[in-house]
C-alpha positions as CSV (number, residue, x, y, z in Angstrom):
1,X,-4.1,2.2,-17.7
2,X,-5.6,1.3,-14.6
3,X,-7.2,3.7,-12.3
4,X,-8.7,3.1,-8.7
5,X,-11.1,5.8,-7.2
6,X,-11.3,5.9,-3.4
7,X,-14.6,8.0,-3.0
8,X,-17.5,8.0,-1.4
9,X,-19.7,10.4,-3.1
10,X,-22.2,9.0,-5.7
11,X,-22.3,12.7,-8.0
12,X,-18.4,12.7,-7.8
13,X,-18.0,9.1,-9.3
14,X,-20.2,9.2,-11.5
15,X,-18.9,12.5,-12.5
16,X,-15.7,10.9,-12.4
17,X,-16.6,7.4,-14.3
18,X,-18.5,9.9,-17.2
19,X,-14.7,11.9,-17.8
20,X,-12.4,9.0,-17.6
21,X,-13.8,5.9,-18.8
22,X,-13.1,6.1,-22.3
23,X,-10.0,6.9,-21.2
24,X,-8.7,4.2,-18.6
25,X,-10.2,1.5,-16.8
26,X,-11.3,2.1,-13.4
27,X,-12.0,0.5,-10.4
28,X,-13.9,2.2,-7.4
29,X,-14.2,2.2,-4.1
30,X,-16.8,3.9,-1.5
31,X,-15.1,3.4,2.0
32,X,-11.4,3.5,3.2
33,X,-11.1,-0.5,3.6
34,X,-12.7,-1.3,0.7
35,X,-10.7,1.0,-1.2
36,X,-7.3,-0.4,0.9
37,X,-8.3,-3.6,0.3
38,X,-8.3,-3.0,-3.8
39,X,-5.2,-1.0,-3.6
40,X,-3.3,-4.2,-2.0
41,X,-4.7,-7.1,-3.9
42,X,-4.5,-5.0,-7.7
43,X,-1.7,-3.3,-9.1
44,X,-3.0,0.3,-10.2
45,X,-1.1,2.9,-12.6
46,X,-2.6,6.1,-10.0
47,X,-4.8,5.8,-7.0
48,X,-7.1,8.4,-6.8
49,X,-7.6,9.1,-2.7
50,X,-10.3,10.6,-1.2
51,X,-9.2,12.1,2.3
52,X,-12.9,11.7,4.3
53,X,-14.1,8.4,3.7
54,X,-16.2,6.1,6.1
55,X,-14.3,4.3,8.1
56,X,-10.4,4.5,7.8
57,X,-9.7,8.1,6.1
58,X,-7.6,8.8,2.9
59,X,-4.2,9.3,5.2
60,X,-5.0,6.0,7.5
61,X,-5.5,4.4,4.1
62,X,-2.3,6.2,2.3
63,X,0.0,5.3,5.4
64,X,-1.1,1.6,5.4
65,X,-0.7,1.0,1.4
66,X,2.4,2.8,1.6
67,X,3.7,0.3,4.2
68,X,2.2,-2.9,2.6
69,X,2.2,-2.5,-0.8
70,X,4.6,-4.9,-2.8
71,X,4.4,-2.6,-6.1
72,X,3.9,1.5,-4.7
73,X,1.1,3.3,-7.3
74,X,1.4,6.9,-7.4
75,X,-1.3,8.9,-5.3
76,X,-3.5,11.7,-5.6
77,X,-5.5,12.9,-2.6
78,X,-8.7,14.4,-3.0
79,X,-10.2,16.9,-0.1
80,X,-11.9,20.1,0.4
81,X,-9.1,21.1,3.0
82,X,-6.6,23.6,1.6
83,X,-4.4,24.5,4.3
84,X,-0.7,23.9,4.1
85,X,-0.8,21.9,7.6
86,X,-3.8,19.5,5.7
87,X,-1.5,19.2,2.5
88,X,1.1,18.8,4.2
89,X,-0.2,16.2,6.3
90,X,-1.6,14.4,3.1
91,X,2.6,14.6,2.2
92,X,3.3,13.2,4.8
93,X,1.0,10.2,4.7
94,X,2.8,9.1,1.7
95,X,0.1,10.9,-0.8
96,X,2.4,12.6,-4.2
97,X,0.1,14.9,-5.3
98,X,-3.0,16.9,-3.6
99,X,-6.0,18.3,-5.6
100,X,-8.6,20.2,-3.4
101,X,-12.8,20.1,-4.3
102,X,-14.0,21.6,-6.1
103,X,-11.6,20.3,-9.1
104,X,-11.4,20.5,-12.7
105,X,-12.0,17.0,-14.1
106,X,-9.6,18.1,-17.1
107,X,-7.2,18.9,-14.5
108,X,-7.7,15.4,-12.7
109,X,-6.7,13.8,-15.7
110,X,-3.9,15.9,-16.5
111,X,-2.6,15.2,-13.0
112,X,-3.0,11.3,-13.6
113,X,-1.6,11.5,-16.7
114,X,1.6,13.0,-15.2
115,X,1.6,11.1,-12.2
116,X,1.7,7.5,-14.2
117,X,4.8,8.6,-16.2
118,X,6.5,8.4,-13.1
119,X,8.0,4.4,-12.8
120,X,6.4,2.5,-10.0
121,X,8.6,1.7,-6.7
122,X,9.1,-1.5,-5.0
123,X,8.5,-1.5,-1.1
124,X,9.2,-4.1,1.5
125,X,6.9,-6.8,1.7
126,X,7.7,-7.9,4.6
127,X,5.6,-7.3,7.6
128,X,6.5,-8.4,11.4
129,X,4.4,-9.0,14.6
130,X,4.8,-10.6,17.8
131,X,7.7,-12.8,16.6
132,X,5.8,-13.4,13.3
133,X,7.4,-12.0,10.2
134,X,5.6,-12.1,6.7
135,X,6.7,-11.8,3.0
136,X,3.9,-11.2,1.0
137,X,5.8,-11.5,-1.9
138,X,6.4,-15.2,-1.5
139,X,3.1,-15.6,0.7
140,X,5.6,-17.3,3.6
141,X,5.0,-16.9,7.3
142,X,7.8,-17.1,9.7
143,X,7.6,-18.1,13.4
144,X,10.2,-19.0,16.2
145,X,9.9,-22.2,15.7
146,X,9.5,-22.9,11.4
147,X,7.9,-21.4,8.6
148,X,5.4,-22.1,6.7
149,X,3.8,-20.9,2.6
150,X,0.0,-19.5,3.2
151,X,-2.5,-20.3,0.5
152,X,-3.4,-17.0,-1.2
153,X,-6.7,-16.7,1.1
154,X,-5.4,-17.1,4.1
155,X,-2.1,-14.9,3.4
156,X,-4.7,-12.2,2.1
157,X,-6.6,-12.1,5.9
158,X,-3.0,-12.0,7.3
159,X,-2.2,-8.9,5.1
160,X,-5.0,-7.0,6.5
161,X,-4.7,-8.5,10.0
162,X,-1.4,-7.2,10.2
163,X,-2.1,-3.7,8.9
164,X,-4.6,-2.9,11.3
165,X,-2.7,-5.0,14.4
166,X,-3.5,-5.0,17.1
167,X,-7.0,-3.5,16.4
168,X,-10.2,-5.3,14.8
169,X,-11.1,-5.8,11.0
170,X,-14.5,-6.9,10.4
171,X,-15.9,-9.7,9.1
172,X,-17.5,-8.0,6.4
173,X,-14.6,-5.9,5.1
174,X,-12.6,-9.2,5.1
175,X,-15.3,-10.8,3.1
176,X,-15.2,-7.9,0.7
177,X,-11.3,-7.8,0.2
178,X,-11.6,-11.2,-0.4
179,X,-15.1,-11.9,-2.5
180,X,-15.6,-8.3,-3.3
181,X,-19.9,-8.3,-3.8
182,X,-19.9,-12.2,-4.1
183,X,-19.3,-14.1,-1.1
184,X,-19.7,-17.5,-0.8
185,X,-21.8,-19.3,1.5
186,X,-21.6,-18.5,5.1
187,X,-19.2,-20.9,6.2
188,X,-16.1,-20.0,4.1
189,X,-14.9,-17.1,5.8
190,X,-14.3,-19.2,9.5
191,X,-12.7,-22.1,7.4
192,X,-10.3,-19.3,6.1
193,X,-9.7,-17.3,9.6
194,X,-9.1,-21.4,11.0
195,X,-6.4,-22.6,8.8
196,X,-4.4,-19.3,9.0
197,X,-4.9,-20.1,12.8
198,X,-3.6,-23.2,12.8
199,X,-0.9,-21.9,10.6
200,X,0.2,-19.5,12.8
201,X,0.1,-21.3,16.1
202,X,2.3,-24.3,14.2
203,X,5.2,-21.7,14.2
204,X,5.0,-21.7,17.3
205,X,4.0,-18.1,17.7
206,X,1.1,-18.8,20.4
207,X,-2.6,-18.6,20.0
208,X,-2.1,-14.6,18.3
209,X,-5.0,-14.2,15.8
210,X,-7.9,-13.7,18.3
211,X,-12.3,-14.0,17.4
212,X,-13.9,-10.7,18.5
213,X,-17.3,-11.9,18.5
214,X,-19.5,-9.8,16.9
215,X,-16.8,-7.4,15.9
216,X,-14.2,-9.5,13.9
217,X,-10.8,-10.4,13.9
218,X,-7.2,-9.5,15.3
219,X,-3.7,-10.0,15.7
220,X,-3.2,-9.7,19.4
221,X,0.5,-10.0,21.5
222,X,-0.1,-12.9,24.0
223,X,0.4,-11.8,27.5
């Protein structure tokens, strides 16, 4: 069984990692893209969700995985807020089950263990903006004009371009989705974020995947 662990605490991994890795093999993650980023390039029997992360929080990173996921993995949300409004909200996100800090590690895995009984669903891969429209499933792009098959690269870049549309993604959490903690040379990156801009503009689509220098990348409607 495969487990990914969205938190950002050190002591709670590793209290975490020392419970369940006998058990199941885990992935972790320490910020809310990183651990987005995992969650839609892996296929994971429960995702383990903390709610305050750095950067995107655990329902920013719920809502988008529940709308771009191919294959839907089961998730628990971690927090120290125990209100029905903040449990509610976590609901709402998309989250299926809610376990508030402090927690019983036996309990975490008793949850998990629950949780991946349950059979994984299938979601819409198919993602639209400014007259684009693209199926992650086959890796096509579709524009007004044609469409066009994305190598896996550039179609990753377009997954998280699209989630975030029409707001920046970093270079670095790009990098990371795509190299994890082993890019390659400096180059590789802009030879990536050019050919899905070529790609796109061919379908005739206009000039949408703008360079915010210094900041990153994004999908932008032309004026």
């Amino acid at each position: 069984m495969r487990i990914l662990i969205v938190e950002d605490n050190l002591d709670i991994q590793a209290n975490i990692a020392d419970y369940l890795e006998d058990s199941y093999s885990l992935d972790f993650a320490y910020s809310g893209d990183q651990g987005l980023a995992l969650a839609l390039e892996n296929e994971y029997d429960v995702i383990v969700l903390d709610l305050m992360l750095p950067g995107r929080n655990g329902l920013e990173v719920c809502s988008a995985y529940r709308r771009a996921a191919g294959l839907q993995a089961p998730v628990i949300m971690l927090t120290a807020r125990d209100t029905i409004d903040d449990k509610e909200a976590g609901f709402d996100a998309g989250a299926d089950d809610y376990l508030v800090k402090p927690f019983s590690l036996r309990e975490l895995k008793m949850r998990i263990e629950a949780l991946a009984r349950r059979p994984k669903a299938r979601q819409n891969t198919v993602q639209t903006f400014a007259g684009l429209s693209f199926d992650a499933a086959t890796l096509t792009v579709t524009g007004p004009e044609n469409a066009v098959v994305l190598h896996e690269k550039e179609a990753s870049i377009l997954t998280l371009l699209l989630d975030a549309a029409p707001e920046v993604v970093s270079s670095a959490t790009i990098s990371y989705a795509l190299w994890r903690d082993e890019p390659p040379e400096s180059g590789a990156l802009r030879t990536h974020i050019y050919n899905l801009r070529k790609a796109l503009t061919s379908l005739g689509a206009g000039e949408v995947l703008k360079t915010r220098r210094g900041k990153g990348y994004a999908l932008e409607i032309m004026p």
